[in-house]
LOLO-217380 format. One line per 8 residues: their letters; for each residue z, x, y of N, C-alpha, C. Coordinates in steps of 0.001 Angstrom, whole numbers, plus 500000, padded with zeros to 6 digits. Layout:
LOLO-217380
A	Z,X,Y,Z,X,Y,Z,X,Y; ...
END
This chain:
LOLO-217380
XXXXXXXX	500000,500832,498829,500000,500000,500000,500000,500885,501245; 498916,500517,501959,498855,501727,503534,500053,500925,504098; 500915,502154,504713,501973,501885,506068,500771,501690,507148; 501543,501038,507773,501163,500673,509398,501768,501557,510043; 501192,501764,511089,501507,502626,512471,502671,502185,513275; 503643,503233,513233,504762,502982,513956,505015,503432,515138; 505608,502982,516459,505804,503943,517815,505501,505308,517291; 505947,506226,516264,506155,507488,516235,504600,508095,514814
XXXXXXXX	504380,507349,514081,503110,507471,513564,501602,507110,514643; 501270,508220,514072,499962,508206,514843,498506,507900,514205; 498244,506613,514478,496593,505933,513814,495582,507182,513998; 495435,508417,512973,494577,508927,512758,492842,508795,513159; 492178,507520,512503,490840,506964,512690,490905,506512,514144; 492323,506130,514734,491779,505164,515922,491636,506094,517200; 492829,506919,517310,493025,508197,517966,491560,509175,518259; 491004,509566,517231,489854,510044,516639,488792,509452,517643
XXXXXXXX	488817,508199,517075,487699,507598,517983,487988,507133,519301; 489229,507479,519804,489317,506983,521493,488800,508417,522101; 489404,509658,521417,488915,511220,521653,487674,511154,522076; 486847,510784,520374,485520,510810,521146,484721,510054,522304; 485592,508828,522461,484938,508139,523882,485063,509117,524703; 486231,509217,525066,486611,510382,526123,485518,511312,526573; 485293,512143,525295,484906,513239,525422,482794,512546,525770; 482747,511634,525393,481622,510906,525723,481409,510663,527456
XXXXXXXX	482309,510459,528063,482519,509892,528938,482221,511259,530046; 483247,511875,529235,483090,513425,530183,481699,514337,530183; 481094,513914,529225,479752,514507,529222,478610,514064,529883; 479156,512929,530302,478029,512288,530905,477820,512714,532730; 479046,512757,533217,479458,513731,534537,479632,512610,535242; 479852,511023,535297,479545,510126,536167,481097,509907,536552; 482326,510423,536160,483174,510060,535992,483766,511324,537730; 484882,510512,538649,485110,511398,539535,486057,511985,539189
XXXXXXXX	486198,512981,539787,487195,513751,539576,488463,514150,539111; 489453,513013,539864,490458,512474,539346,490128,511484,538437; 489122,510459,537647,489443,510026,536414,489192,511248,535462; 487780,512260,536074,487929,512944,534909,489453,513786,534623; 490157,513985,535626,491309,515140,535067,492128,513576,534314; 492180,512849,534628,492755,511248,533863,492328,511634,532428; 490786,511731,532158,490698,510995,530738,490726,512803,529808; 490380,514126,531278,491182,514879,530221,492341,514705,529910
XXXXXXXX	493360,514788,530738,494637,514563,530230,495292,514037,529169; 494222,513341,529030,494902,511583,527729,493860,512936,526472; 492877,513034,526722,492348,514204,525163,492777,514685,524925; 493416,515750,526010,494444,516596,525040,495799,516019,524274; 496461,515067,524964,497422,513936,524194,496537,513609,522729; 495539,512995,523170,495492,512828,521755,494631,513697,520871; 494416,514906,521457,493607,516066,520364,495278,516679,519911; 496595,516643,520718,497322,517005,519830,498073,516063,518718
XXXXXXXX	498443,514448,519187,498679,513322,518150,497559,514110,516682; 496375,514035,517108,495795,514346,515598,496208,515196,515265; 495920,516476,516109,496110,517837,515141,497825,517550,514449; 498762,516937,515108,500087,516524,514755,499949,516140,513074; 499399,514788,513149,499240,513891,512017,498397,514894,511164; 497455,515567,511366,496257,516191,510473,498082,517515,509531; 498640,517907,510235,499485,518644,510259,500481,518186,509152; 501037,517174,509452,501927,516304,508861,501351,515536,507304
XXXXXXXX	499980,515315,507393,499425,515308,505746,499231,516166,504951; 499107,517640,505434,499066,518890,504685,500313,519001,504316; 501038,519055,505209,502699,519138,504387,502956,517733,503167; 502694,516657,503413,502427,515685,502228,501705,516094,501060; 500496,516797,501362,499832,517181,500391,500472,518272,499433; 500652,519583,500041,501256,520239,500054,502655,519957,498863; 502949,519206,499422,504548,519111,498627,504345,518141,497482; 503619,517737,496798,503084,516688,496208,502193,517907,495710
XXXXXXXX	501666,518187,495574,500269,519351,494667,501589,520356,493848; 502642,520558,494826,503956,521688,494334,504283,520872,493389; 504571,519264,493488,505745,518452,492801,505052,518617,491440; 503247,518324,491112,502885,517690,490486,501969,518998,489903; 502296,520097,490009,502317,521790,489339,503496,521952,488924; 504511,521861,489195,505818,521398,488693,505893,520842,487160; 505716,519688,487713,505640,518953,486327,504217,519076,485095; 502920,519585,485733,502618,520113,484906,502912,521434,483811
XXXXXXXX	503848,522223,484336,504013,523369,484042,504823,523111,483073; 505947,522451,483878,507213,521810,482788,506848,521260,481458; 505457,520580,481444,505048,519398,480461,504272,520707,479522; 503732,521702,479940,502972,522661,479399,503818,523452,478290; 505001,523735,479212,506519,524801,478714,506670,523916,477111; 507201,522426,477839,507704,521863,476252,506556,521515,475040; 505358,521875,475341,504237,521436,474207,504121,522656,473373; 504470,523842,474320,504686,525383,473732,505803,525292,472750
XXXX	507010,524570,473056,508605,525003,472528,508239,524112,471131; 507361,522823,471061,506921,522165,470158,506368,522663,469290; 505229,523318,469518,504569,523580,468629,504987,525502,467673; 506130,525947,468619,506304,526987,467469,507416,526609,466427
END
């Protein structure tokens, strides 16, 4: 079951794609001055929310690939102790 996004979780896909408006927006040059330092401001907010979250699934991954080498190893050890 996906969690939902909490004040402190950060919507990965949605984040992502407000970035790239942004960065759409800024390329185009129509934007003045002060919105552009505006809608940089908010990119880098959310180029770090991602890199945050992108951050925070490697350590999920991470610890979960350990858990589940773990228990393969363990399951490996006792098929050895079995069979001599």
């Amino acid at each position: 079951m996906a969690r939902k996004p909490t004040s402190k979780t950060v919507d990965f896909e949605k984040s992502l794609k407000q970035l790239e408006t942004l960065v759409d927006k800024l390329e185009k040059g129509d934007l003045s001055l002060e919105d552009s330092l505006k809608n940089f401001e908010q990119g880098v907010k959310l180029t770090r929310d991602c890199r945050q979250a992108l951050q925070t699934a490697e350590q999920k991954i991470s610890v979960l690939s350990k858990e589940d080498k773990d228990w393969i190893e363990k399951d490996l050890d006792e098929d050895e102790a079995t069979n001599d």
